[in-house]
C-alpha positions as CSV (number, residue, x, y, z in Angstrom):
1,X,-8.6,4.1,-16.2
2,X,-11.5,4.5,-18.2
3,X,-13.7,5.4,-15.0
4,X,-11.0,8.0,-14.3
5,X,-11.6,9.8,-17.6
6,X,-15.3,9.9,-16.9
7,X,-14.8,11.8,-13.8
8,X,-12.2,14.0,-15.0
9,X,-14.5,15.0,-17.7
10,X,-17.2,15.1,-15.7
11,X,-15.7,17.4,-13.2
12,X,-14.0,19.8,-16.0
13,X,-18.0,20.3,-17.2
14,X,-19.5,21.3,-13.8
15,X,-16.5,23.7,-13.0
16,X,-16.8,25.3,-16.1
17,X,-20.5,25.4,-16.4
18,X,-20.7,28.8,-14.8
19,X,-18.0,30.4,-16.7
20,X,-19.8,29.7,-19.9
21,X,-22.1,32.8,-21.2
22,X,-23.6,31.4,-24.1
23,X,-25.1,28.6,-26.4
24,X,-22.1,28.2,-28.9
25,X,-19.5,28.1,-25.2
26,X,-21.8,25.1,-24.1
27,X,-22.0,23.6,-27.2
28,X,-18.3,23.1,-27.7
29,X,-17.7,22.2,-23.9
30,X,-20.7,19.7,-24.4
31,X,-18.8,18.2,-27.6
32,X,-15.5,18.2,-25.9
33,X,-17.1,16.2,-23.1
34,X,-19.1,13.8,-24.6
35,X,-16.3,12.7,-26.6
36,X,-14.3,12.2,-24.1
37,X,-16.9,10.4,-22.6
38,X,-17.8,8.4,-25.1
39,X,-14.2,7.2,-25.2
40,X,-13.8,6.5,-22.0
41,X,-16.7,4.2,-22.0
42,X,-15.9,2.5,-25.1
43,X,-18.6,4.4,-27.1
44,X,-18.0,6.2,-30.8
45,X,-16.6,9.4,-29.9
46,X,-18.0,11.0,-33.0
47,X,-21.6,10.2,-31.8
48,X,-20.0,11.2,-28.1
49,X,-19.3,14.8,-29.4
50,X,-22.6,15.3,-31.4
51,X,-24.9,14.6,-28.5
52,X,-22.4,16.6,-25.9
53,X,-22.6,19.2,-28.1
54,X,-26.7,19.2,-28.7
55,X,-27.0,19.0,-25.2
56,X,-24.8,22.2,-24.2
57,X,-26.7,24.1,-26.9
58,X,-29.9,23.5,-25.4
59,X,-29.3,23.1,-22.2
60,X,-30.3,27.1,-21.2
61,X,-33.3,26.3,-23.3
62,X,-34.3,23.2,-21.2
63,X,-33.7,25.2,-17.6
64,X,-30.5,23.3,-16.5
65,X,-27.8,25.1,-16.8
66,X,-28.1,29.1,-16.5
């Protein structure tokens, strides 16, 4: 079950990846997936969201996602 959240999660982040136009988009898509991820792998979903969240913001900055 728990490896079937992961990918669902996983796969709701690279199909939305291209819809999303800017930093505070990415950020919340990044929160909403890392704490979902974070569940589903028995992790703090708090700590999950905050580093999902980081990540999406930055990630435009970094040159992954465009």
């Amino acid at each position: 079950m728990q490896a079937l959240k992961f990918i669902a999660a996983f796969a709701a982040v690279v199909t939305l990846a291209g819809c999303l136009d800017n930093d505070l988009e990415r950020g919340v898509a990044g929160a909403a997936a890392g704490a979902v991820v974070a569940d589903a792998t028995g992790n703090d979903g708090t700590t999950g969201a905050i580093l999902g969240g980081v990540a999406g913001v930055f990630c435009d900055d970094a040159g992954i996602c465009n």
